[in-house]
N, C-alpha and C positions, 0 to 999 in steps of 0.2 A: 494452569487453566488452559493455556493453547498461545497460540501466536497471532500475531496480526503485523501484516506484511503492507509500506504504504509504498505508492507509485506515483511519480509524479517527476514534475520540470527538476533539474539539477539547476536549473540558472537563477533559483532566486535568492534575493536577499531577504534577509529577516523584517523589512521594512513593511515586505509584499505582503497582502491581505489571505493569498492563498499559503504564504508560508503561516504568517500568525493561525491561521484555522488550523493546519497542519498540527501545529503545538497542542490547540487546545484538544482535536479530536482525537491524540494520541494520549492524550494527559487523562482523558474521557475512558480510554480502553486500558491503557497501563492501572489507572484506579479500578479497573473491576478485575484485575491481576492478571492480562496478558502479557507474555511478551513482547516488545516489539521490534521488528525485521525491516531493515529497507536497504540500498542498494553503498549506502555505507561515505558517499559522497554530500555535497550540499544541494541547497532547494529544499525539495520534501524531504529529501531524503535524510539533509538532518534537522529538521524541522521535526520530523517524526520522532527520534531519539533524542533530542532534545525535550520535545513535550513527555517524555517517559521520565528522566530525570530523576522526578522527587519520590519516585517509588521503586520499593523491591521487585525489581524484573530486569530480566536482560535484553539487552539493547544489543541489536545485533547487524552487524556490517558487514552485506553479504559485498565482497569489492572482490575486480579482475585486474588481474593480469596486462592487460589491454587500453587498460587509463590508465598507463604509468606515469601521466603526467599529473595525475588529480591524487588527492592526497585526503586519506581517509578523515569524517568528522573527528572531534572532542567529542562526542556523546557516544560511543559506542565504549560498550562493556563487553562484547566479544567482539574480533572478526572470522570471518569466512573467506579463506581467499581460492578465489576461482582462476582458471588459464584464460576463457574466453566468453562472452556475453550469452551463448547459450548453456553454456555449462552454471553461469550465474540467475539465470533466468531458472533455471530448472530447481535449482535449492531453493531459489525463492517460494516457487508453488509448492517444491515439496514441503516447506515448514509451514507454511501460512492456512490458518484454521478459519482467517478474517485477510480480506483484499480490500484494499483502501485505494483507492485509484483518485489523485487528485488531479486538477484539468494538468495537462502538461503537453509532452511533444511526440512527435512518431515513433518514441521509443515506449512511451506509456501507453501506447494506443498498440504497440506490440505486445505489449504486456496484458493489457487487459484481453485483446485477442485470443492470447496464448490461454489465457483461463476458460473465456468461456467457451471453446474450441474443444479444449480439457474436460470438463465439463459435461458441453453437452454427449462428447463422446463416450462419457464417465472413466474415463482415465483418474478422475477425482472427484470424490463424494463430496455430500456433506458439506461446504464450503460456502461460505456467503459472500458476495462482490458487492464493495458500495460506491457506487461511483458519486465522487463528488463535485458539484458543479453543473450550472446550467448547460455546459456543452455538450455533455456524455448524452442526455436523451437524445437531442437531434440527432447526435451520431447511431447512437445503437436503436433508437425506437423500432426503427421496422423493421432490425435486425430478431430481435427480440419475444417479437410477433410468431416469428415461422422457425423460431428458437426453441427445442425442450428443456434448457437451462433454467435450473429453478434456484433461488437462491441471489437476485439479481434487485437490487435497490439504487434510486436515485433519490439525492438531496443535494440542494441547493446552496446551502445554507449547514451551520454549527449546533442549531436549533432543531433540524430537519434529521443530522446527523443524531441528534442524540436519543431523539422520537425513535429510528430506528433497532439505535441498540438499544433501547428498551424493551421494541419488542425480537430479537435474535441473542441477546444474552439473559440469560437465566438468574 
């Protein structure tokens, strides 16, 4: 079917609210038979592979070089290993058909950058970004306005998320 790549904090514990959503909206798109991508460490990151788990798809850990001190999740079914954070940044947009951006830190906020940057340049089609979390509108709203990026959704909420892919997945 395609990939869906998620973004977010490496710092959380499975207790966090943004980890458990993590699980479930990836358990959401793993059931309509994506794969799923993320950057192969914890937080979201294996939150998201994690929540893919009980289904036939690969779970994919894109990890560098450059965290030699972090040590890839349990839930990944392949990895990827890259030399340096842009060369891992770069496989991530290449694979990802679906961008999952959950609140997280200045590296997420690089991340999403990097897409709709991408994007509006059209260095890449076709792509949908959902950013999740009350944070991301204040952040992007007025970016968004004077944006030709099409393909750009916000929810709040697990609920909000799945309103969504019902209407972007076929």
């Amino acid at each position: 079917m395609g990939v869906a790549v998620f973004f977010g904090s490496g710092k959380l514990s499975d207790s966090d609210n943004i980890y458990q959503a993590t699980c479930l909206a990836a358990k959401q798109i793993a059931a309509k038979g994506y794969d799923i991508a993320s950057g192969g460490y914890g937080g979201v990151m294996e939150a998201s592979l994690r929540g893919a788990l009980d289904f036939p798809v690969k779970r994919i850990g894109v990890t560098c070089d450059l965290f030699s001190s972090r040590v890839p999740n349990d839930f990944l079914s392949d990895e990827i290993k890259t030399k340096n954070y842009f060369e891992r940044l770069e496989i991530l947009i290449d694979l990802g058909d679906i961008f999952i951006a959950m609140e997280g830190e200045s590296g997420t906020l690089l991340e999403v950058a990097a897409i709709m940057a991408f994007s509006e340049r059209e260095f890449i089609e076709d792509r949908k970004l959902i950013l999740f979390g009350n944070r991301w509108q204040s952040i992007f709203n007025d970016f968004a306005m004077y944006s030709n990026m099409q393909g750009v959704y916000y929810c709040e909420n697990i609920l909000g998320f799945n309103e969504i892919l019902s209407d972007i997945i076929n």
